[in-house]
C-alpha positions as CSV (number, residue, x, y, z in Angstrom):
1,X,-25.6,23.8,-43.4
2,X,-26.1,22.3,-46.7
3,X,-22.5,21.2,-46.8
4,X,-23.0,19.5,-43.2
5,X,-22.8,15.5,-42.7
6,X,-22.4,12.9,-40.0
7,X,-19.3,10.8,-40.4
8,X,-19.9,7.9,-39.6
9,X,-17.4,4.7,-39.4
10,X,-15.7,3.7,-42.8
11,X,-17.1,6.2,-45.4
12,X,-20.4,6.6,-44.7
13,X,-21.9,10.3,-44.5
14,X,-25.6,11.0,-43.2
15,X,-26.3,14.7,-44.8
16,X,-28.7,16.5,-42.8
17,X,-31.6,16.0,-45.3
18,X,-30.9,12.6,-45.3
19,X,-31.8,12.3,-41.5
20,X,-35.9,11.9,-42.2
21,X,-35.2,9.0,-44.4
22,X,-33.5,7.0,-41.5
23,X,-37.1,6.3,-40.0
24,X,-35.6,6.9,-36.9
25,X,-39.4,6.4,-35.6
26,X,-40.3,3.1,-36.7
27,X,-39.6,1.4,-34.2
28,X,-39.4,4.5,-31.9
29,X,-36.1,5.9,-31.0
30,X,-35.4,6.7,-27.5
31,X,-32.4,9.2,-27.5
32,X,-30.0,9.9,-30.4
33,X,-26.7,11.7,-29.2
34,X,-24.7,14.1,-31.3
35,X,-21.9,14.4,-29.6
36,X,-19.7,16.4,-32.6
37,X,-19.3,20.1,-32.5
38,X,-22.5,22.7,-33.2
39,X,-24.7,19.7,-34.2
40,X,-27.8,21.5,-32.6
41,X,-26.4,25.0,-34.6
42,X,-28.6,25.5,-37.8
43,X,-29.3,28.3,-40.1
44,X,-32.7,30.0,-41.5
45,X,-33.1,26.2,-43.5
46,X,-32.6,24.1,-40.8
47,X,-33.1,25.9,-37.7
48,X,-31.6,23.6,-35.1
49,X,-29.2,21.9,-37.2
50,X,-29.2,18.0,-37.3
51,X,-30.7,18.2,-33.5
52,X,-33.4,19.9,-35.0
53,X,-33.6,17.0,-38.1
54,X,-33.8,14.5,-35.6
55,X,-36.6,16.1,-33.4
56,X,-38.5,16.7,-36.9
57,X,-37.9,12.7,-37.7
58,X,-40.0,12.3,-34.3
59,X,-37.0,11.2,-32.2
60,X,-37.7,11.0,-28.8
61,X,-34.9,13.0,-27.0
62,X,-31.7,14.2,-28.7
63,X,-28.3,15.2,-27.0
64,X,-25.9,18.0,-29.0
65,X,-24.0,20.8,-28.9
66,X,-24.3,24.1,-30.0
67,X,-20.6,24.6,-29.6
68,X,-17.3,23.8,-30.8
69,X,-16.0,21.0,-28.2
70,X,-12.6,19.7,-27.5
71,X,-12.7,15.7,-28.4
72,X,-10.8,14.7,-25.2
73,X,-13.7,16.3,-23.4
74,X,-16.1,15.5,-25.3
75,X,-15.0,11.5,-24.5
76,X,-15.0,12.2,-21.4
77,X,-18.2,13.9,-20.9
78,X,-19.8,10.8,-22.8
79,X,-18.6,8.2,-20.8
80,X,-19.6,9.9,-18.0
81,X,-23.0,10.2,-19.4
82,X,-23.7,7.0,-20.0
83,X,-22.2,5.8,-16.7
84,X,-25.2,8.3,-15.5
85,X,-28.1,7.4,-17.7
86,X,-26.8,3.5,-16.4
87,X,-28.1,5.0,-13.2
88,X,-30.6,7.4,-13.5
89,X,-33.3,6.6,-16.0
90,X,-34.1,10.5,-16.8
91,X,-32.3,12.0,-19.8
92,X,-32.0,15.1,-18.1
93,X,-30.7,14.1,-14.7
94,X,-27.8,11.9,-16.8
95,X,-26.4,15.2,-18.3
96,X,-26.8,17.3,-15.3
97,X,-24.6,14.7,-13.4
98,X,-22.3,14.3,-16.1
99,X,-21.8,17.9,-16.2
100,X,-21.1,18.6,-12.3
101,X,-18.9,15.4,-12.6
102,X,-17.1,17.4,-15.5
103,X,-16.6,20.6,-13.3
104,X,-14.8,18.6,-10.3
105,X,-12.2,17.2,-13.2
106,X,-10.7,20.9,-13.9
């Protein structure tokens, strides 16, 4: 895990340490999704990887993966999502819709 980052646009990396400096609580945020590959997968120093990081730093909700994931799917799971969350304002409900709407595409 110590070698892990967050990629985001251009050249900018977020290491996992580096995810309590954010101050992803003032002002309070509401859900931060991870939508790369194992993000919620940690080791004995971070338990629950950068999911974990995120809960610690007194985000609300967070959305990852504790698996690898294909990127096509990934997208399209996402989208999905948010089309459901635009919907249903519970977290929970957004992903469970997302995911029977992702077992009628096979």
């Amino acid at each position: 895990m110590q070698n892990s980052f967050i990629q985001f646009w251009g050249n900018r990396r977020i290491t996992l340490e580096e995810i309590s400096q954010l101050q992803l609580n003032t002002p309070a945020t509401d859900l931060l999704v991870l939508s790369a590959c194992e993000t919620a997968l940690g080791d004995r120093a971070a338990e629950l990887g950068f999911a974990g990081a995120a809960a610690k730093a007194e985000v609300k909700s967070v959305l990852a993966s504790l698996w690898q994931v294909d990127d096509r799917a990934t997208l399209a799971f996402m989208a999905e999502f948010y089309s459901q969350l635009r919907d249903v304002p519970i977290k929970a409900e957004a992903v469970r819709r997302a995911q029977v709407a992702m077992q009628t595409v096979r």
